[in-house]
N, C-alpha and C positions, 0 to 999 in steps of 0.2 A: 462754128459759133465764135461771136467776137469775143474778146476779154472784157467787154462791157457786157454785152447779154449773159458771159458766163459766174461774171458776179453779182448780177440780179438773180440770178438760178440760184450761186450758193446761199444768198441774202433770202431766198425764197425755203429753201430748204431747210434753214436755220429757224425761221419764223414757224414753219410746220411741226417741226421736233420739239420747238417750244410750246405751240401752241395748234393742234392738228383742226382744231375745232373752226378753225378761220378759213379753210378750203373743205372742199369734200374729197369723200372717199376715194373713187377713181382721179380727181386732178392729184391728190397725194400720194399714189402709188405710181400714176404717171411720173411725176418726179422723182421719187424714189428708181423707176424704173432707167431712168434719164442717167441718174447717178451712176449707176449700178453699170450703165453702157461704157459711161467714160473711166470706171475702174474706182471709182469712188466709192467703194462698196462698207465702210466702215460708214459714211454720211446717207447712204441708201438703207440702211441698217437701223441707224438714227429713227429717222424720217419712218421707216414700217414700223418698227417698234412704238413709235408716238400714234399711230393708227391703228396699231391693233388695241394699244390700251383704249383708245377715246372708242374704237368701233371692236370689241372681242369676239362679235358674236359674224363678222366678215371673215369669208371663210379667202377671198384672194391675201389679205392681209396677214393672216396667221401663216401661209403655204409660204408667202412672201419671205414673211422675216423667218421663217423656219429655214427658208434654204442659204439665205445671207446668212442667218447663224453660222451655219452649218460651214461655210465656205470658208469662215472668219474663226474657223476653231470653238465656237463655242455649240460644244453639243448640248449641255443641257439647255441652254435658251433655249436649241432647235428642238428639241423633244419637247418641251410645253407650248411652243406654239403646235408644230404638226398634231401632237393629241389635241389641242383645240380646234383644229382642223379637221381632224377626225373625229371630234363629239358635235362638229358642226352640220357635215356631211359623212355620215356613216359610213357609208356606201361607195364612196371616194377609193377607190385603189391604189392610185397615187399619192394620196394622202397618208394611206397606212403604211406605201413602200416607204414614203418617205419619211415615214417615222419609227422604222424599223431598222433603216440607216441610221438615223441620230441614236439613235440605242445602243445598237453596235457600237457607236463612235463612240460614245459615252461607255463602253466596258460592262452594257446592260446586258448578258450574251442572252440569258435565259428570256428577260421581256422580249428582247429583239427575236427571238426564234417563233416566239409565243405571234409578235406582229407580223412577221414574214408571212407565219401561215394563213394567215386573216386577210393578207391582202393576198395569198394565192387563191382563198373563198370566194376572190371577187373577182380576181384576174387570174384563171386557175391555167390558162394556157403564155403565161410572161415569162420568157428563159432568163430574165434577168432579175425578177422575183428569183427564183429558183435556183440562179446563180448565188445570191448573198446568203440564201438562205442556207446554202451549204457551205459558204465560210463562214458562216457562226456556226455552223455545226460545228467545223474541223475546231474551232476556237473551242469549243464547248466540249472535245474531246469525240463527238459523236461520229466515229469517223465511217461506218459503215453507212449512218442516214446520211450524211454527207458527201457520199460517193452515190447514193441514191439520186439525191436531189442535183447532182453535176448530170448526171446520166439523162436524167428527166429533161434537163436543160439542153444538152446536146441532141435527144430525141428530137424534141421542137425545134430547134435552130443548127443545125449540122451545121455550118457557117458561123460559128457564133465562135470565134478561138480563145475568149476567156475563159467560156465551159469548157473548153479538153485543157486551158491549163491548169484549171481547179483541177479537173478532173486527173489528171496527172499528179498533180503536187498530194493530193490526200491519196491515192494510189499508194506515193512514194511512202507518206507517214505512214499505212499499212505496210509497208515493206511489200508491196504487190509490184514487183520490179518490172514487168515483164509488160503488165497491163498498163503501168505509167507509158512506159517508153511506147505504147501502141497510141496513147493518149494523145503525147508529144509530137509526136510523128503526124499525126490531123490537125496539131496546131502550128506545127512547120509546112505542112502543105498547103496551109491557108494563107499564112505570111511567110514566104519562105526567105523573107529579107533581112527577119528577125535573129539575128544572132542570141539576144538572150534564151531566145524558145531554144536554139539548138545546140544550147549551151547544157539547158534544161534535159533536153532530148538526149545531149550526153551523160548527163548526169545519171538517167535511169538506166542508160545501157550497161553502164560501167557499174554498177549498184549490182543489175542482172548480166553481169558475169560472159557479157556480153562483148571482150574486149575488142577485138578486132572489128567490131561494126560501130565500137564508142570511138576509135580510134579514126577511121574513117570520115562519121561524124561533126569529129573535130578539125577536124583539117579542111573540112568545106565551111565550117563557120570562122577559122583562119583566112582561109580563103577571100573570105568576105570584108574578114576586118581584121587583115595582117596584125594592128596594135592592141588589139584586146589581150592585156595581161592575164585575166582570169582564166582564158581560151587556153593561153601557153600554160599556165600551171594545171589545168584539168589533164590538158595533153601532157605534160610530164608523170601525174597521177597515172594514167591512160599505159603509158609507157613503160611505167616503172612495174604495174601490173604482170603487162607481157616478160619482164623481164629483160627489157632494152634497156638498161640501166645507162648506158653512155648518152643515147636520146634523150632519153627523161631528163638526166641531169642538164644538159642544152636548153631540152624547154622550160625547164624550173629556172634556169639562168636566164633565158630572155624574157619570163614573167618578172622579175628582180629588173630587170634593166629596165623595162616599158615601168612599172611600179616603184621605185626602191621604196617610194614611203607608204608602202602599203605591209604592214606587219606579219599579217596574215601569209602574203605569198613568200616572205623572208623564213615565217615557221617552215613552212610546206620545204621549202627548198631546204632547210635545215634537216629535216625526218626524211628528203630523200640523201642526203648526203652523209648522215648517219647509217640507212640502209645499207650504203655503199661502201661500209668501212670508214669513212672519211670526215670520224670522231670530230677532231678538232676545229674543220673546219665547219661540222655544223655548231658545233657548242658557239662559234662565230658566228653563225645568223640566228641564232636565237638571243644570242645577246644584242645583235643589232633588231630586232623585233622587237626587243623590250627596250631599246631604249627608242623608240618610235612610240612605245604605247607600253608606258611603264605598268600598268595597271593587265596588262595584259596574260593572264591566268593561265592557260593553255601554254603558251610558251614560258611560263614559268615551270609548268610541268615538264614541259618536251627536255630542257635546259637539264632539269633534274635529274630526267632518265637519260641522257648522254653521259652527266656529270659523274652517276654511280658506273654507265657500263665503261667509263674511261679507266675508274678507280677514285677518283676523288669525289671519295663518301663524304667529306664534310660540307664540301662544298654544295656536293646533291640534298643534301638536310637542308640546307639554308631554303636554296631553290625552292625545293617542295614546304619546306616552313609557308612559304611566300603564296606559292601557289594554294594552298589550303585556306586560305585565308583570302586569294581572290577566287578561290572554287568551294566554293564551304559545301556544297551537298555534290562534289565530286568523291565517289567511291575510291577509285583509285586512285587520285593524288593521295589519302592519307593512308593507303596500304603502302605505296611507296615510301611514301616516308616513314611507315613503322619498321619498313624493310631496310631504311638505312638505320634507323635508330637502334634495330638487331646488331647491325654491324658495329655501327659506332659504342655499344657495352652500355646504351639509356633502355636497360629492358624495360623499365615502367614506363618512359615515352613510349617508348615503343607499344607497348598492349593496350593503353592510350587513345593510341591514334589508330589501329587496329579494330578497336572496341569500334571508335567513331566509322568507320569505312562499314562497319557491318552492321550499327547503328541505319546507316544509310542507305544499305542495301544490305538486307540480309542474307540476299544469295549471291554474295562475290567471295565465290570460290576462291580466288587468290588470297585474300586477308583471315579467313576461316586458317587453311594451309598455314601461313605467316603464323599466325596468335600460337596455331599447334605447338611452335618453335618456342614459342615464351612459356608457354604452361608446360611443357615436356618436364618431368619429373621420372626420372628411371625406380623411383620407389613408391609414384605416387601420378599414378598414368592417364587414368579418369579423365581430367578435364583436356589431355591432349588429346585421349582417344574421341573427346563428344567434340572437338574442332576439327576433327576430320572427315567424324560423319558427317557436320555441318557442309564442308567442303563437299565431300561427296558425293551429299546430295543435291548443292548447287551445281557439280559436273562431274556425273557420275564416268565416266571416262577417262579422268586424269589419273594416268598410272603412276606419277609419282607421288599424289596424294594416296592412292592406292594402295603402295610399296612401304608408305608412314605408317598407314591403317594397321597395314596388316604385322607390321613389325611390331610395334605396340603392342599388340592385341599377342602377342607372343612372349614378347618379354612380362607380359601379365599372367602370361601358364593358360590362356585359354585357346587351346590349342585347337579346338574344331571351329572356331569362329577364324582362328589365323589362317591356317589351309582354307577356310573360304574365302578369305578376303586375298589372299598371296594368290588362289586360284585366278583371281580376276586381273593381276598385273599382268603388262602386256608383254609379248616375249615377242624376240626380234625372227626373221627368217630362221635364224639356225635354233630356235628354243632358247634361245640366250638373253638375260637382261642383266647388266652392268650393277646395277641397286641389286638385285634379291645375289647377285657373286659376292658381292661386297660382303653381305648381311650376314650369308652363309657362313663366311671365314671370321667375321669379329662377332657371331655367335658362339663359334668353335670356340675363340679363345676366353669368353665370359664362362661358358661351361666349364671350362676347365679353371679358372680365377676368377671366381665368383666375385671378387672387390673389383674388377675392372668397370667401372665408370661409363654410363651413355650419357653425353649431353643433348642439351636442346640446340644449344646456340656454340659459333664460336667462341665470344670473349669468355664465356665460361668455361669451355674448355682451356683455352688459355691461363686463366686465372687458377683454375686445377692444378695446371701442370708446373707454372712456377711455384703454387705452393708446396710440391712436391719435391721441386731441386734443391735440396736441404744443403749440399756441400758450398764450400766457397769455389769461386772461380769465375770464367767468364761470360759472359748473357751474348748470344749474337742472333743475328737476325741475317737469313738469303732471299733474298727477295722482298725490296722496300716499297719498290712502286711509289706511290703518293704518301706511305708513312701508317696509314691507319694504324695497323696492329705493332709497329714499333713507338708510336706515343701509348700502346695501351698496355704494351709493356712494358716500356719505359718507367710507366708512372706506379708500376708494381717492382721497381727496382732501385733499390738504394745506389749502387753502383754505375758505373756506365753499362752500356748496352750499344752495341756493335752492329752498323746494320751494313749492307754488302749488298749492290747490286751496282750495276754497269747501266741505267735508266736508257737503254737504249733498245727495250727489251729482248724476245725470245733470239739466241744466238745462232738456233736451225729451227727449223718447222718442228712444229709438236702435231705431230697427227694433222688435222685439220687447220691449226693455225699456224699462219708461213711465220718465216723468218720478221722479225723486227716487233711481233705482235706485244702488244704489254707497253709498250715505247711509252715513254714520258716526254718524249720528242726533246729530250733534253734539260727538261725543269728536276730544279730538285728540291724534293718538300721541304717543308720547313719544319722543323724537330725541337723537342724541349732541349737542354741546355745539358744534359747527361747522356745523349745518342751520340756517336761519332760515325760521320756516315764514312766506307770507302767504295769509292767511285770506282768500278772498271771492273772487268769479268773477272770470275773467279780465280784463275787461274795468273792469275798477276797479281792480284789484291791480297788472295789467301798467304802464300809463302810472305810477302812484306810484311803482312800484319802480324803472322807468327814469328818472325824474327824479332820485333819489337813489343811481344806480349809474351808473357811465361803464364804458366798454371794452366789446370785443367778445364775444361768447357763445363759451366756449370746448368746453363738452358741454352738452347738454341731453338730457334721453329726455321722450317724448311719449308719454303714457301716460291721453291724455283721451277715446279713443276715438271721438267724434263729429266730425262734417266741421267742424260753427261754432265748434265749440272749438276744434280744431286751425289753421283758418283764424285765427281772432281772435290766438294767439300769433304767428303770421306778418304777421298785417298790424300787429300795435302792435311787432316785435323784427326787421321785416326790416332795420331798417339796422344791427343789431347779427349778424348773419348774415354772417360773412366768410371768406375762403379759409380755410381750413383747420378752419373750426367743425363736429364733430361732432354727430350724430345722429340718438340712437336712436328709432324707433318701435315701441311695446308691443302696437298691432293692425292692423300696415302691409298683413299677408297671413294667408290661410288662415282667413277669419272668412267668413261667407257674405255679407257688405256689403261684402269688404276693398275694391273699384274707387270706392264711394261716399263716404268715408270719411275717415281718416287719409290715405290712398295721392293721391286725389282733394285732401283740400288741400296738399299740397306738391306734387302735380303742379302744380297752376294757381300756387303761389307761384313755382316755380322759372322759371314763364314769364313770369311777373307783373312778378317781381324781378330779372330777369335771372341766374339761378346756373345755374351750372355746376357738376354734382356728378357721382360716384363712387360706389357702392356700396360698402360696406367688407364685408358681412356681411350673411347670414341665416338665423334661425331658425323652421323651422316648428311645431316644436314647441312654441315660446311665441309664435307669433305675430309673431313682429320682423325689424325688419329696419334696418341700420346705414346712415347715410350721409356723405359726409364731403363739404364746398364747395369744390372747384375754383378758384372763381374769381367 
């Protein structure tokens, strides 16, 4: 068309939108039609729309601008012309298909399911009816008539690979893992070029537990299309499965390199490199996540749970602060966060944001557990024991919720409900469980000093125990980590307060955790203006600083976890060790070593050194337990 014939067109087109009534019918949708070829579809739109008004009762006119609507984003246009379409010619199929699309489009799910079926009345054998009609189902929640009507579609059209990936994908939303992946599987043998389908195809496998054939899988849709980032990070998922943890971490690396600005693959690669031990440097791709996609919720969660299992609980608050706020009906960021806010001594935030998580899901077991920790009252048990039934019955299986229950339900003197409940904790190969040893022996000691104290929480326990060291002298702290519980004792301390660790953490393997575990890789926290930290193992630091400190130890908490550490502050500080010196230790009981341990060297100092002690307190929930020198 020349540029003179095609600006008589547009001159022509303009004059009809203005005034339709000066051509007829078919030359105005001719035009229209013309428009529409050369992509001019907003002036084809025009042009129908000035036709269906002047002719409403033209059923090509309504069908017309209903699909132009529809192309150009606007549904509800298209839904009033195709129902005019549809009140024009009843009986029209295509008509009611296509205005059971503009429906859908328009977020009408229920009219839209209601029209689907209306035009299956008419075209009852259309696998493409039957197709939409089942993703407004899945939209509509209906997922089983939605797996129907995929199914129905795949009956009639075996060939047809958007039905098996409906059909697959509402599979998956049932968690029907098994049936998705057979779905998948017929719609990679119809396109088998499709990397997305067999990305899809992995996805279900791996969902059904299926690793080695997801794995597989994956490496022929690699195969296909080496730079598919998404491909590499499923394969690392894939891998990290099996427990090829060096692989996985590689492919999680080459989805980051094909993507960096993709946030999503920076998380994934973050939770595998956390898996891996290798804290720090995930807490570094979650931070580059979030500064790609600051809004980004999920990784402000992930960010969180690194931040607490590093030890820097304040900084895991902030995080999940964050994240709650871009996940407002996520359950679990705000148990996380009540769980830091435990730690951190904000018991009220803490039941808070507790309350909120179980608000939101009544049956998340973990916040049920958590809130137990805030209500715990040793004189006043009721409202711990009914959040553990809550817990319990969101997972009746968890034996450490179990081991609360039933402990409670004792310390209350209701003794045949506790033997039923302690019946139910689980005991290892040799009849042995770590919590009910614990329980046994700081039951033993309450019976016999009936004032010895249970807490809920640590800072309470804490806070107990400094109110108890009545004498004057010196406040120290083994084991500083990130500071938490030396700023929280700190701020219950008029004097200085002595904290003592070598931030380089554990000095030999502790059972399970090697050499260096705890590490603060060097940083060292930042402390109110009355803590003096000293740097270096104990065994250097302790003799220096009693050369230049006289007086007796008036609190200390022991928080070094291993037997030679905790020995070596006893054997260099036992003659500063005198009646009435306080303390606390941070893994005295309820650890699977606790007889080896902490517990094990102050037993042998107290024979050692001749002391005479008292229990003041304990807590199982953080592990502690209070003692106070006799004599």
């Amino acid at each position: 068309m020349s540029r003179k014939e095609r600006r008589q067109q547009e001159k022509r087109a303009r004059q009809v939108a203005k005034d339709p009534r000066r051509v007829s019918v078919p030359e105005a949708l001719n035009l229209a039609g013309q428009l529409y070829e050369r992509g001019e579809v907003p002036q084809a739109a025009d042009v129908c729309k000035s036709v269906a008004t002047a002719a409403p009762d033209h059923f090509d006119a309504q069908q017309f601008l209903g699909i132009l609507s529809a192309e150009l984003g606007r549904p509800e246009v298209a839904v009033e012309a195709f129902l005019a379409a549809t009140k024009i010619k009843p009986d029209d199929g295509a008509a009611r298909f296509n205005l059971a699309n503009a429906l859908d489009e328009s977020g009408r799910w229920e009219e839209a399911e209601i029209a689907f079926h209306e035009a299956l009345t008419l075209t009852p054998d259309d696998p493409d009816t039957l197709v939409n009609l089942g993703t407004v189902q899945r939209k509509l929640g209906q997922f089983e008539e939605a797996i129907a009507s995929f199914k129905s579609a795949v009956s009639l059209d075996p060939r047809l690979t958007v039905a098996h990936v409906n059909l697959g994908s509402a599979y998956l939303e049932n968690d029907a893992f098994g049936a998705a992946a057979k779905s998948f599987e017929a719609a990679v043998a119809l396109t088998p070029s499709a990397v997305d389908l067999r990305l899809e195809l992995v996805n279900a496998l791996y969902h059904n537990e299926d690793l080695e054939e997801a794995a597989a899988a994956c490496d022929k849709a690699i195969g296909l299309e080496p730079e598919n980032a998404k491909a590499h990070n499923l394969q690392g998922t894939i891998l990290a499965g099996l427990k090829r943890s060096d692989e996985a971490l590689r492919a999680f690396e080459r989805a980051v390199e094909l993507a960096p600005n993709e946030p999503g693959l920076q998380m994934d690669f973050g939770i595998a490199l956390r898996a891996n031990g290798q804290i720090v440097e995930s807490i570094a791709r979650y931070e580059h996540a979030l500064s790609l996609d600051p809004e980004f919720g999920l990784a402000y969660f992930s960010l969180g749970n690194a931040l607490s299992e590093y030890g820097k609980i304040a900084e895991a608050e902030q995080a999940y602060q964050i994240a709650v706020q871009r996940l407002p009906d996520d359950a679990s960021a705000y148990n996380n966060l009540g769980f830091a806010l435990i730690e951190l001594d904000r018991a009220d935030d803490a039941e808070a944001a507790l309350r909120r998580a179980i608000e939101i899901d009544p049956e998340h077991a973990s916040s049920h557990f958590n809130l137990h920790a805030i209500l715990y009252r040793d004189d006043a048990l009721d409202p711990a024991i009914a959040a553990l039934d809550a817990a319990l019955e969101a997972e009746s299986g968890d034996g450490k919720a179990q081991f609360f229950h039933a402990m409670c339900l004792e310390q209350q003197g209701d003794s045949d409900a506790a033997i039923a409940s302690f019946d139910k904790v689980p005991l290892d190969g040799n009849g042995y469980n770590y919590w009910l040893d614990s329980w046994d022996y700081a039951l033993r000691q309450i019976q016999q000093t009936p004032s010895i104290r249970v807490f809920g929480t640590g800072p309470e326990t804490h806070a107990h125990a400094q109110a108890a060291a009545e004498i004057d002298g010196l406040t120290l702290e083994f084991g500083v980590r990130f500071g938490t519980s030396i700023r929280q004792i700190a701020a219950k301390t008029d004097g200085a307060v002595h904290g003592f660790d070598g931030f380089q953490g554990l000095p030999e393997a502790w059972h399970e955790n090697p050499i260096g575990d705890y590490t603060t890789h060097g940083e060292i926290p930042e402390v109110p203006a009355n803590v003096e930290l000293h740097i270096g193992w104990f065994d250097d630091t302790i003799p220096k600083f009693a050369a230049g400190h006289d007086g007796p130890i008036r609190f200390m908490n022991v928080d070094c976890d291993i037997y030679s550490a905790t020995k070596t502050i006893f054997d260099l500080l036992h003659d500063r060790v005198v009646a009435g010196t306080v303390i606390a230790f941070d893994e005295y009981i309820c650890n699977p070593y606790w007889r080896q341990d902490e517990y094990k060297a102050f037993q042998e100092a107290v024979e050692q050194y001749g002391w005479s002690y008292e229990y003041l307190s304990f807590c199982p929930f953080a592990r502690q337990a209070v003692v106070k020198i006799t004599a």
